[in-house]
N, C-alpha and C positions, 0 to 999 in steps of 0.2 A: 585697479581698485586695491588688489592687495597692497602695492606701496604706498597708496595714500593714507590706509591702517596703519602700517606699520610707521608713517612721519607722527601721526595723529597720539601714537601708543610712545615714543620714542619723545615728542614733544617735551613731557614734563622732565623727561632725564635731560636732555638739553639744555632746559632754562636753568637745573639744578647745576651742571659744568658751567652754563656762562656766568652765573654768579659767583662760583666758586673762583675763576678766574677773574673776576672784577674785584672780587674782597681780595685776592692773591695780588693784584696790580694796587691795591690802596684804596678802592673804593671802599669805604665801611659803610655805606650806606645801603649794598648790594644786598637785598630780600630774595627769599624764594616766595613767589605767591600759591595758597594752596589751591588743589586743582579737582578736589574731590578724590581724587582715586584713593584707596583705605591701603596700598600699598607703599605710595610715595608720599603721601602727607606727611606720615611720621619724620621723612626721612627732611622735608621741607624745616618741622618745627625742631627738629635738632640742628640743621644746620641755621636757622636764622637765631638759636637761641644762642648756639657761640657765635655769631657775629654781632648779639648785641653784645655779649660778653665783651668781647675783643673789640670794640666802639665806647663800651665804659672804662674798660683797664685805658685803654690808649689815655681817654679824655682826663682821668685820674692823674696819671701822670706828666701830661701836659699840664696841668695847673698846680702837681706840686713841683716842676721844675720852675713855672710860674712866679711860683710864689715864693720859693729859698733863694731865684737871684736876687726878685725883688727885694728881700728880706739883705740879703749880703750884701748888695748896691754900698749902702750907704758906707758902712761900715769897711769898705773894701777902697771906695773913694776915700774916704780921710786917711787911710795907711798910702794909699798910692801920693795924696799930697805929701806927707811927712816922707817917704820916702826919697820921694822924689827932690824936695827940699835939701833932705842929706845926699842927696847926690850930686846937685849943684856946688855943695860946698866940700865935697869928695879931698879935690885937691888940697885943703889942709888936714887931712886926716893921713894917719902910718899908711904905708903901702896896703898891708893887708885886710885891714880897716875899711879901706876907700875899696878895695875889692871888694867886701863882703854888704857893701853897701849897691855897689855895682850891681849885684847879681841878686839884692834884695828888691830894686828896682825894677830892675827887668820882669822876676818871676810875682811880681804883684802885677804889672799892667796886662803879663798874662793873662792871672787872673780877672783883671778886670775885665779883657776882650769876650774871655769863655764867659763871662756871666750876661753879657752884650748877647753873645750868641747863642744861648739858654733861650734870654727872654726871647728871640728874634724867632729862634725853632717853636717855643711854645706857643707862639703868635700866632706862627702861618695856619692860616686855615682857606679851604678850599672852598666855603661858602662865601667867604668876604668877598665881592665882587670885584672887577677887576677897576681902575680906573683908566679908561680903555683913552687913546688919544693916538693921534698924529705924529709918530716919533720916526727920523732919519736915521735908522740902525747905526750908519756910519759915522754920523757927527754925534751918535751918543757914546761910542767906542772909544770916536777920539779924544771925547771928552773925559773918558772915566779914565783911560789911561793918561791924559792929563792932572787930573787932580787928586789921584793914587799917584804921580811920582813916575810913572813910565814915560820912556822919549813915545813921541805923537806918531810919529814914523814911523812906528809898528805897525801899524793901523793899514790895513790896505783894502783893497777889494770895490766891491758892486754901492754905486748910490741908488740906496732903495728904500720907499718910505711906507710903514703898515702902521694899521692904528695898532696898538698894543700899551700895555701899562710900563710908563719907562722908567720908573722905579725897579720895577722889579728886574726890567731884563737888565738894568745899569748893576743890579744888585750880583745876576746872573753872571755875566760877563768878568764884574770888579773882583767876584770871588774864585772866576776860574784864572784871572792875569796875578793873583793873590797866591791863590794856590802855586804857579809856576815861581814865583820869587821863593817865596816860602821853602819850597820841597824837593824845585825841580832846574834849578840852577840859575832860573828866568824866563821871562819870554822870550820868545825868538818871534814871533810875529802873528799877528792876530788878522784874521779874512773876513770879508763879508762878503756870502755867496745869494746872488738874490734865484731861487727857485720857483717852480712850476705855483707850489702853494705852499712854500715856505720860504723863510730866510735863516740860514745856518751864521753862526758866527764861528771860526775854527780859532781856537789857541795852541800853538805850538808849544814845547816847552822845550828847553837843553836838559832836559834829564835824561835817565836811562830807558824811560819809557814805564808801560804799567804792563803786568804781565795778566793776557788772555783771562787767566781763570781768577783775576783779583779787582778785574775792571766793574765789575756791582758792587763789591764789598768795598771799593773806596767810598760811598757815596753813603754806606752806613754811619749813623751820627757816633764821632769818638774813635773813628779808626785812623789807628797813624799804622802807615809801612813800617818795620823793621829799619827800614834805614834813615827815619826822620826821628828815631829816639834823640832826645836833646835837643832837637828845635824845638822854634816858638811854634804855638797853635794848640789844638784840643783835639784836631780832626772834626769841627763841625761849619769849616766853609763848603764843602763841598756836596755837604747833606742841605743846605740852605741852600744854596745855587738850585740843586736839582729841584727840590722842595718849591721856589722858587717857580721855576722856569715849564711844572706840569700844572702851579696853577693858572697858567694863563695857555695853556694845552700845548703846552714844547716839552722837554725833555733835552737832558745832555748824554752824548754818548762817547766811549773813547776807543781812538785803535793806536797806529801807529803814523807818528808826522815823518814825511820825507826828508825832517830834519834831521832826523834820526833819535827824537824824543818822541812823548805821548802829544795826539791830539785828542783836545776836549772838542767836543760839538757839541754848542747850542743850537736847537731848532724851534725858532716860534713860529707859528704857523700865520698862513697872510691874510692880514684882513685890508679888504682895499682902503686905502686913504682916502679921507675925505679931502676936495678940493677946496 
């Protein structure tokens, strides 16, 4: 009898830590419901009043990142045309001329990508339903490192079919064999592992690997290593991927590939296939 007091008196602290933990995982939807007691109520309407907070700041800033690529779009397109025009015709220009034209090129389609991947980040949302279907993990692998430019042959692993949105994990996937070209030397080889109730996709990379206590803060939007100063990108593939890959209930995680580089792991979880 006494323990069942004490689960009963302990309850509304609990539900108070599991929401706090679900707003801490990204749920902004996570409420405390009040529960009558004159001791924890208070503590119910302060925390759910900063998690509307922290559900309005967010939503604000998603639509003015919104709205300044949109706004930049256009204007970032006609410079990348002209640009890129002088750079076809580079070779009649002085050496250093066609240099400076070179690296004006380059550093606008940047820009172009990072406004690409503004609007893509401001987009995602966890309420947009998924467009759930019948997808071949493996022959969508092969295919996205097909049409990104990777040999097919990387590709190895489990034929395993789940319904899932193949958008999105193609998106998943294209930004983590992106990321390994990009940062990490290349890919060395991409896995399909088919699981109990999931299916993993592993990416290898030839890089040096991601060290233990940096492996979440890669995934934060705009974080480049220390050693990819002067590469292409913004640091916002790898926040998309993940962004990506928990809206359809996966996640990417990383340790170390027997490559001797980092491995990313996607995990989408199984949904049987329809026949």
């Amino acid at each position: 009898l006494g323990l069942y007091f004490v689960n009963y008196l302990l309850r509304p602290v609990r539900q108070l830590a599991d929401s706090a933990r679900m707003l801490a995982a990204g749920e902004l939807g996570a409420r405390v419901h009040m529960t009558g007691d004159p001791d924890l109520d208070p503590l119910a309407v302060t925390f759910n009043s900063v998690a509307d907070a922290l559900e309005s700041r967010l939503a604000r800033e998603q639509r003015f990142s919104a709205n300044v690529s949109h706004e930049l779009r256009s204007p970032v397109t006609s410079v990348l045309g002209t640009a890129e025009l002088l750079e076809t015709r580079s070779g009649e220009l002085p050496a250093r001329e066609a240099g400076l034209v070179t690296v004006l090129a380059q550093q606008v389609r940047r820009l172009a990508q990072v406004l690409l991947d503004l609007l893509e980040i401001s987009r995602i949302n966890p309420e947009t339903p998924p467009q759930w279907e019948s997808v071949n993990i493996k022959q969508l692998c092969v295919e996205c490192a097909r049409h990104r430019g990777f040999d097919e042959s990387l590709v190895h692993g489990d034929e395993v079919t789940i319904r899932t949105d193949a958008r999105r994990v193609e998106r998943v996937v294209g930004n983590l064999m992106e990321n390994a070209r990009t940062h990490a030397g290349g890919v060395v080889r991409v896995q399909v592992l088919a699981q109990f109730d999931a299916v993993q996709v592993l990416v290898d990379d030839a890089g040096p690997g991601v060290p233990e206590e940096l492996r979440e803060r890669v995934f934060e939007p705009f974080h480049r290593g220390s050693g990819n100063l002067g590469r292409e990108g913004a640091g916002l593939g790898l926040a998309i991927a993940r962004d990506q890959a928990m809206n359809i209930g996966g996640d990417i995680t990383i340790t170390n590939s027997p490559e001797g580089g980092a491995r990313f792991i996607a995990q989408f979880p199984t949904h049987e296939a329809s026949s």
